[in-house]
N, C-alpha and C positions, 0 to 999 in steps of 0.2 A: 402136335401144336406146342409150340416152346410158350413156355412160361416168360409175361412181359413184365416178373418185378425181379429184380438182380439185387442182390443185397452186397453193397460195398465190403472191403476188406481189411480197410482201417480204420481207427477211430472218428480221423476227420473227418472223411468222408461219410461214415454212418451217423456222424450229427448232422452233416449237410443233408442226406438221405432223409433222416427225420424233420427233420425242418421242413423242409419239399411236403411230404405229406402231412404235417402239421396244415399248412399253408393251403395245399389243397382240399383236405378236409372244413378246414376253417373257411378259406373264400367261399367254395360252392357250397357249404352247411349254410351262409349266410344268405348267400343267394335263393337258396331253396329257403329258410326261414322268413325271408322277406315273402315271397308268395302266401308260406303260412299265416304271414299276420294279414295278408290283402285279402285271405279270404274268409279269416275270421272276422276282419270287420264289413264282410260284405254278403254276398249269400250264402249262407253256408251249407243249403240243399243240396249249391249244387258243387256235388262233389268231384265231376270230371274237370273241373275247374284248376282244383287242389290237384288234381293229378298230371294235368298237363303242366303245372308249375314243375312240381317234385322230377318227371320225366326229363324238361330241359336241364333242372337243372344236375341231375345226373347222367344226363349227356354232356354237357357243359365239363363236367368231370372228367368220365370216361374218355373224351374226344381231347382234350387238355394233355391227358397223359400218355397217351399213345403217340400224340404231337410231341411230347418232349423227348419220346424215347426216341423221335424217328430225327429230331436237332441233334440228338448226341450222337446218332449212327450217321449219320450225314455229313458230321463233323461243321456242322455250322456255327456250334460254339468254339470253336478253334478261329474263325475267320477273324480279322478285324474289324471293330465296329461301327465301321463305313463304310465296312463290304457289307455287311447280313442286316446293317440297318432297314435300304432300300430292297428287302427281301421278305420284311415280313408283313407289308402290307398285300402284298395281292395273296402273301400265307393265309393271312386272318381273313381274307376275301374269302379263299376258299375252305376255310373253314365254315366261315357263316353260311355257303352255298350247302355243305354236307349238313350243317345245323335246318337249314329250310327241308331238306332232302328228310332227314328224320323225323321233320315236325310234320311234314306231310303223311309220312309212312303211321306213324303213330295215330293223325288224326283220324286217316282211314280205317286203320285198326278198329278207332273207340267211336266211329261212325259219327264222329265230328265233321268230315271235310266237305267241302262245298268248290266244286272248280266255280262257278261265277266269284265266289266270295276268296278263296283261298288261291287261286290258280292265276289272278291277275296279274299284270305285268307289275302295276303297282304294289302290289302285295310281297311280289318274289323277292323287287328292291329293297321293300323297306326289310322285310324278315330278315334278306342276307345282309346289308349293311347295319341294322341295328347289333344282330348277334356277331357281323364280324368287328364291330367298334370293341366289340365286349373282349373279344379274341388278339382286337388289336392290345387291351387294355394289359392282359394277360402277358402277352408277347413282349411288352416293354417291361416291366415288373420284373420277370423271369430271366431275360437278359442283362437287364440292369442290374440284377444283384449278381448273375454269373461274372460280366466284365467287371464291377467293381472286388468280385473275389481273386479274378487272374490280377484285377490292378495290385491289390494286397499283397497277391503270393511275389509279383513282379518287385515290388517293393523291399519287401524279406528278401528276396534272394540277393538284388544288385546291392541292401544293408551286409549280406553275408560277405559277399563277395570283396565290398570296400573295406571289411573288417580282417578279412586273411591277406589282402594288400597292403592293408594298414601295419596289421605284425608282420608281415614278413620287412617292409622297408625300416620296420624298428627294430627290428634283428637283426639288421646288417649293419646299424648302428654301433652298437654297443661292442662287438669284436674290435672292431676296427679301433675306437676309442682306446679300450682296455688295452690295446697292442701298444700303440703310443703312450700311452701314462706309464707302461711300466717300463717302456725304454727310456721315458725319462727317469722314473727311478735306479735304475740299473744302472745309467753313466754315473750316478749320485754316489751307491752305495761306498765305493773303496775310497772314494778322493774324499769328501763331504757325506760322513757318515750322520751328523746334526741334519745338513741340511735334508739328508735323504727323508729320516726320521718326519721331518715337519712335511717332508712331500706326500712319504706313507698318509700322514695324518689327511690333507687334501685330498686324497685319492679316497680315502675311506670314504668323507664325506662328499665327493661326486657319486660312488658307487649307490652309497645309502638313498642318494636324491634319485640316480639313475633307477632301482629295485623300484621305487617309491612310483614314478613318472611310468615305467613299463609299463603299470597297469590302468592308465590312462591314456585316454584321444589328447585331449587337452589338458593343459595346466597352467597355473596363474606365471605373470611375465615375472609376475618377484621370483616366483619357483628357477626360473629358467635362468635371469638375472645372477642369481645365489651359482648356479650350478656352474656359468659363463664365469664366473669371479674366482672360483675355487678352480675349474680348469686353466687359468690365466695365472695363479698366484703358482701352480703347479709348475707350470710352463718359463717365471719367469724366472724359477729357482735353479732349471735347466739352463734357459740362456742368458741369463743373468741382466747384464748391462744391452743385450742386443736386443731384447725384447723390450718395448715401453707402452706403457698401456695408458689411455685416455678414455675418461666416460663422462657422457650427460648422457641424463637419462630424465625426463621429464616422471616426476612420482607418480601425476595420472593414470601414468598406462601400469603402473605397477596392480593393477586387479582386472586388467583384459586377459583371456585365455590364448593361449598360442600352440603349438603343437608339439610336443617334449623331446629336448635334444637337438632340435634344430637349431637354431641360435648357434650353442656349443658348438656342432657339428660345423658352420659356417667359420666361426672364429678357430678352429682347429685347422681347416683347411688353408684358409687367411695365411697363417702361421707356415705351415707344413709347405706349402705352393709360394709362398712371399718370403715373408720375412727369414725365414731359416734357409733360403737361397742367397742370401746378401749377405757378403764377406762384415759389416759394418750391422747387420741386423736392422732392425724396420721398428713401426710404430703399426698398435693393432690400435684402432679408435670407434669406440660401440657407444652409438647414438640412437635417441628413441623420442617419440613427441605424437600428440594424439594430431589428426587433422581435423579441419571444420564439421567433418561428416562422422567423426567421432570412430573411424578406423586408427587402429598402429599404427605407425610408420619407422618402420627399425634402418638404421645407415652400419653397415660394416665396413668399415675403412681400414686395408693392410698395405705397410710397403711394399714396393716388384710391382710386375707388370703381366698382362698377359701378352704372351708370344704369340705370335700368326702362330706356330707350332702347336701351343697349350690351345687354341683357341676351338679346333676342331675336336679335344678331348672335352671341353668344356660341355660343346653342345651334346656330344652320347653318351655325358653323364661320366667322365673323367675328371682328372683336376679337381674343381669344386662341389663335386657332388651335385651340379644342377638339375638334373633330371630326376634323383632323389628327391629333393628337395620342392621342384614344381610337383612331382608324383604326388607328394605327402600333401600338398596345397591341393592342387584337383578333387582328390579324394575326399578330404575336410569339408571345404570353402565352394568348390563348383569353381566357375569363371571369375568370384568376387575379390579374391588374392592377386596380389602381382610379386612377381620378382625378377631383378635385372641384377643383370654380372657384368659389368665392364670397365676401362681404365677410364678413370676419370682425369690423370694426367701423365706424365711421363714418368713419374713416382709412385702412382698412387692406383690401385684399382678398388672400386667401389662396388657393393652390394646392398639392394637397396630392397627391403621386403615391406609390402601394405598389404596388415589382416585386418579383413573386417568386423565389424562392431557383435556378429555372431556370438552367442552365447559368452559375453562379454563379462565382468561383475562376477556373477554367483556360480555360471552357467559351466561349472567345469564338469565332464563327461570321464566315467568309468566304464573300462572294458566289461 
């Protein structure tokens, strides 16, 4: 006869293990206590009384846990709980059926039973249905903590999951970045040894902000603002005259959270895809304003155009980085983000991002 108690093999599972038996000693300890007090304050002669209590309710027990071992081999806690909902009632039915069955066996045993009085049709009903209410009562309890456990672990993992997604599209970041910052300083060095110098100096301070932001989900728009200004004064040391830069920036959204690098990353592209394609150079223009519903609303504006050609790179995540960029929104935000990429006139293509009011103020998030 194989042994029905299995001791788990890792920690978590041996406090859930404990718990279970906590729970089951405690419910049917109390269940059987309650009989003790009914028959203390009642007759206390008769003592087969106290014994038919104590009996259910370590059947109650016994029968409880053989049931659960036979849900976990059955794999009914695996099911969905819309499938094994509609499964445990006629379960506890038959429970309460094997609960009349032992209370019978027992009665006759201790020369209790009476077929006119115990063997009635009424009798069968009420015995099975009151002991399988108890079983039903059992049966939600036990499930209810099991699914709300798989909800938790389900929760942890798709968190893990959105977090190695989260680094890995912030690491594709910062090469890319780093590649262009120092090809602008490298055209600097020999011609514009001054200017290279003050470029050095900008580049330091995106990097320090850049280290700084790695180890965050979020960070304030001033953060990001700061990081946008020092890549832009970087950039216009590069193209001098053909880059021109334009900002409103409503001071509001200077303490709403936004995702680190992204911003930069849009006006980098702006630049890289527009304006450094125009023999005359372009204008980069970064706009910001809260809306009534109190989300961001950021406008990126560069000169060029997109091509029927750039356009299909656009959507697989070429050109502008868009699929990076909605990735890193999904993953954050859920459905609550928007962002749109298109020309807004035959000069001009527009980038237009709304984050919402999420962990807004204080609420910035470390890895």
């Amino acid at each position: 006869m194989k042994c029905c108690i299995h001791f788990p093999d890792n920690t978590q599972d041996m406090k859930k293990y404990n718990l279970y038996w906590i729970s089951q000693i405690a419910g049917w300890g109390s269940y059987a206590m309650v009989h003790l007090l009914v028959w203390l304050g009642g007759n206390r002669q008769d003592s087969l009384q106290l014994a038919n209590g104590l009996a259910i309710a370590a059947y109650f027990f016994l029968s409880t846990h053989y049931y659960r071992n036979w849900l976990v081999r059955s794999g009914w806690l695996e099911l969905k709980l819309q499938s094994v909902m509609p499964r445990i009632l006629p379960a506890s039915i038959l429970l309460g059926v094997s609960n009349f069955l032992f209370n019978t066996v027992w009665e006759k045993a201790t020369g209790q039973f009476s077929v006119n009085e115990d063997f009635t049709f009424s009798a069968v009903v009420l015995v099975t249905f009151a002991t399988g209410a108890i079983y039903l009562l059992w049966n939600v309890v036990y499930l209810m903590y099991h699914y709300f456990e798989r909800y938790k672990a389900s929760l942890k993992y798709e968190a893990a999951i959105k977090e190695m997604e989260l680094n890995k599209l912030k690491s594709q970041l910062n090469p890319h970045f780093m590649f262009n910052a120092l090809n602008s300083i490298r055209a600097l060095v020999d011609e514009e040894p001054k200017n290279a110098k003050e470029a050095i100096t900008q580049l330091s301070n995106i990097l320090r902000n850049s280290l700084i932001m790695s180890r965050k989900k979020l960070i304030s728009f001033q953060d990001e603002v700061r990081t946008v200004r020092d890549y832009l004064a970087l950039e216009q040391i590069r193209y001098e005259e053909r880059l021109r830069v334009e900002w409103d920036i409503d001071p509001e959204c200077m303490s709403v959270s936004v995702p680190p690098m992204m911003m930069q990353t849009l006006v980098e592209n702006g630049i890289k895809h527009g304006v450094s394609t125009l023999p005359q150079g372009g204008v980069i223009r970064f706009e910001s304003h809260m809306d009534s519903h109190g989300n961001l609303c950021v406008s990126i504006r560069n000169s060029g155009q997109l091509s029927v050609s750039e356009k299909p790179r656009v959507k697989t995540g070429g050109g502008y980085g868009v699929e990076n960029t909605k990735e890193r929104l999904r993953l954050i935000y859920g459905d609550r983000a928007s962002f749109s990429l298109r020309n807004e006139s035959e000069e001009m293509v527009l980038v237009e991002l709304t984050i919402p009011e999420q962990v807004s103020k204080a609420g910035i998030l470390e890895n």
